[in-house]
N, C-alpha and C positions, 0 to 999 in steps of 0.2 A: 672818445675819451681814451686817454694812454691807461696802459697796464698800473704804471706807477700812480697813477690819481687815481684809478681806481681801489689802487692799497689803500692809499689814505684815507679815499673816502669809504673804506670799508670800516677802518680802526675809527675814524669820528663817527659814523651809524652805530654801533655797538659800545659806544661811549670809552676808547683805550685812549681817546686826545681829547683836548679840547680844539675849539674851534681855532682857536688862536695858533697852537700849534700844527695844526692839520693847514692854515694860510701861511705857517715857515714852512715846513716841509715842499709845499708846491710851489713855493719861493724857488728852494733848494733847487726846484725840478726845474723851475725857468718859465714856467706855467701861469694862467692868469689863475690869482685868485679867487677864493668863491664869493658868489654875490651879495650883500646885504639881506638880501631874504633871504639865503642861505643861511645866514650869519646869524639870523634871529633866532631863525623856525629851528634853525640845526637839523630841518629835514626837507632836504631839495625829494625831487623827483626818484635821481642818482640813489640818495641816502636811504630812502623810502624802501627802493626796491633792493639793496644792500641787505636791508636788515630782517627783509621777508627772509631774503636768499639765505644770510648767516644763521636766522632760528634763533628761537631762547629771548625767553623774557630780558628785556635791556637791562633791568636790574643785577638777574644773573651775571650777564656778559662783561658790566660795569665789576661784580664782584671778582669774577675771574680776572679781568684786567691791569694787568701791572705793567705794560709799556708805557716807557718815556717816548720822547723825541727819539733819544739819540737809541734806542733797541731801536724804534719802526725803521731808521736809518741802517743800522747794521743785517735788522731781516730784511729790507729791502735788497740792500749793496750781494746777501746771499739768494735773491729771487727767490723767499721761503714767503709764499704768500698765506693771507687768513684758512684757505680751506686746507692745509697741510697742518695747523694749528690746533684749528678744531677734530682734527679728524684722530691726533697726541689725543685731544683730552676724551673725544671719544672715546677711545683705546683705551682708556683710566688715568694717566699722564696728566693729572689738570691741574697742578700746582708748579712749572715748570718756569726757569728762570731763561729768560733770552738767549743764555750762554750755551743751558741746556737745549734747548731746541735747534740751534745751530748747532751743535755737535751730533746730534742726530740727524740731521740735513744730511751734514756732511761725509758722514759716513752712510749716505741713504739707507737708511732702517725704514722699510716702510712701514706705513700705520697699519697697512693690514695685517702684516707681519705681526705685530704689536697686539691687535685684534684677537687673534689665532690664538698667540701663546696665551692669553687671556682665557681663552674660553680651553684650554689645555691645563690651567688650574695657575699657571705659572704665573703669579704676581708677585709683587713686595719686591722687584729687582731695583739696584741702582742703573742710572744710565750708563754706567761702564758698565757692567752685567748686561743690559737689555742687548751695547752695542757688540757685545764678544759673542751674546750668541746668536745673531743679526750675522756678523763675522765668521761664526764656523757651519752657517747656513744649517740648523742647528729645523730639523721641521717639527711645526707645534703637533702635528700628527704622530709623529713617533713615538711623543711624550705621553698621547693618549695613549700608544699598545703597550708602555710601559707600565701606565698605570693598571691596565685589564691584568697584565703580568703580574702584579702584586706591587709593585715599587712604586708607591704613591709617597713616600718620603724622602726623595733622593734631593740631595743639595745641588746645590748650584754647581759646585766644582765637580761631581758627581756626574751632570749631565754634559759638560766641557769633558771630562775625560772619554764616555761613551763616543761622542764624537773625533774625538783623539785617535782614540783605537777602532774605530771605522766599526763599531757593533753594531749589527742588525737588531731591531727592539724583538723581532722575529726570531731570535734567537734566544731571547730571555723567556717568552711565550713557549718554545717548545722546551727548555729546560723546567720551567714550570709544571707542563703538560706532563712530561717524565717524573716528577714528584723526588725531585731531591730535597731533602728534610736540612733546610741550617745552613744554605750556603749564604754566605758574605758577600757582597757586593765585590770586593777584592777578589775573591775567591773564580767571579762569574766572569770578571776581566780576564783571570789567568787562562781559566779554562777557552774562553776566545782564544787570547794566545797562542794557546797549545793545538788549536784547530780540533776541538773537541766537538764531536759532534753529536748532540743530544741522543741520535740515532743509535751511536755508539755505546753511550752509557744504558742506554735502554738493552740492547743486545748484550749487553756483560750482565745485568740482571736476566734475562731471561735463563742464559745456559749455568746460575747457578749465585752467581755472585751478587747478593743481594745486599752486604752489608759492608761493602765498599768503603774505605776512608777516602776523603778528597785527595789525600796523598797518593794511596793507591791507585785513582783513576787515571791522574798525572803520569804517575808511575807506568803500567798498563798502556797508557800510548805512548809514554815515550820509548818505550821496548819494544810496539810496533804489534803487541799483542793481541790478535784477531780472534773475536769471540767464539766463532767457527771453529777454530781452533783448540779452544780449551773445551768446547760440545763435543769433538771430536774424540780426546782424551779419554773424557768423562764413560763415553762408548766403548771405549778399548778398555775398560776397566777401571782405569783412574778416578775414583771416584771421589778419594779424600784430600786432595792434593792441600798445599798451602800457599798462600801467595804467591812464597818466595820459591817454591818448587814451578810453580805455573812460568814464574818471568825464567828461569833458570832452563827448563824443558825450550820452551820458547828460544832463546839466545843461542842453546845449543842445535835447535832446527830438527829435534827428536820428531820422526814422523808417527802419526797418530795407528797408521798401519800396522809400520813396525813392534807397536809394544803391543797392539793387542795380537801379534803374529805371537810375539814370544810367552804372552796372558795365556793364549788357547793353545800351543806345547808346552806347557810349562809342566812338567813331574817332578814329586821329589824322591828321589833317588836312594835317599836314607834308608 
């Protein structure tokens, strides 16, 4: 039996044609048509073991079933056969239009793909949505370390920009782990940007700096300010400094030595 008769006689097992339609379609094909006792019973041999293979009570399959002629002609002409179909509604997909599941063919979205993101919490997408992040190869695992992360409410466009800007979900987990109170999703972006590295802001709280503004941390690296360094100070005596005295020391390349050389001679003369 061809590939092609076996679509059809996959979509007449599961009741998507009638019998009359499923004898044009294998017209179409050039094929003999099926036989009188096929015709009757509507259940050859062929059809019988179709309908084991497809599953689901016929009544189901019948309610799910909305192709015409002219869809099983257009999934045929894109070789989208029955188990690619079901494998959509498997996935949650089960109210999908002919038009709909060739577009997803076609940009092959696999179902397990579809599967994945499912069981990642990610439903309720439109098929342009499913197909974009199909497209930025977008993996339903990461979306899990997102959520252990805290981010269990992130949007759609949300998770297209993480991928955008090439974030590691591993990267939201150790900024987590470091315990920054109030940062924004925007905020989490910039800091990727700035190549901020959770390590880093950890080590500026340790030697002192515990009450940080997001601006200040920005600030702080982009001045090239090594934690090390203001622990160093702090040893030399500097104990009170201010921010803006830290990036200032810093720029000017003041060595940590030097001031506490001139801290331990220092007399007043007065």
């Amino acid at each position: 039996m061809s590939e092609e008769r076996t679509k059809v006689l996959e979509m007449l097992a599961t009741g998507k044609i009638t019998i009359e339609q499923a004898n044009q379609l294998i017209a179409v094909l050039g094929e003999e048509p099926l036989s009188e006792g096929t015709q009757g019973s509507n259940r050859s041999k062929d059809t019988r073991e179709l309908v084991q293979e497809f599953g689901g009570p016929p009544q189901e399959a019948q309610e799910a079933a909305r192709f015409t002629l002219d869809h099983i002609i257009k999934l045929s002409e894109r070789e989208i056969d029955a188990g690619y179909i079901k494998a959509l509604r498997d996935a949650g997909l089960t109210y999908l239009t002919t038009e709909q599941i060739i577009e997803l063919h076609d940009h092959d979205v696999d179902t397990s793909y579809l599967a994945r993101m499912r069981k990642a919490g990610v439903t309720g997408l439109s098929i342009e949505q499913i197909i974009e992040l199909s497209e930025h190869d977008i993996d339903p695992n990461d979306l899990l370390k997102l959520r252990k992360a805290g981010l269990t409410d992130l949007t759609f466009e949300q998770i297209i920009e993480l991928s955008e800007h090439d974030i590691d979900p591993n990267y939201f987990l150790k900024l987590h782990k470091v315990g920054i109170p109030g940062l924004t999703f925007d905020q989490v972006i910039e800091l990727s940007e700035h190549d901020i590295d959770p390590a880093y802001i950890k080590q500026l709280r340790e030697v002192g700096l515990t009450d940080l503004t997001f601006e200040q941390i920005i600030k702080l690296s982009e001045h090239d300010v090594d934690p090390a360094y203001i622990k160093q100070l702090r040893e030399a005596g500097l104990t009170d400094l201010t921010f803006k005295q830290i990036i200032e020391l810093s720029e000017r390349e003041v060595d940590p030595a030097y001031v506490k050389a001139l801290q331990g001679g220092f007399t007043d003369d007065r």
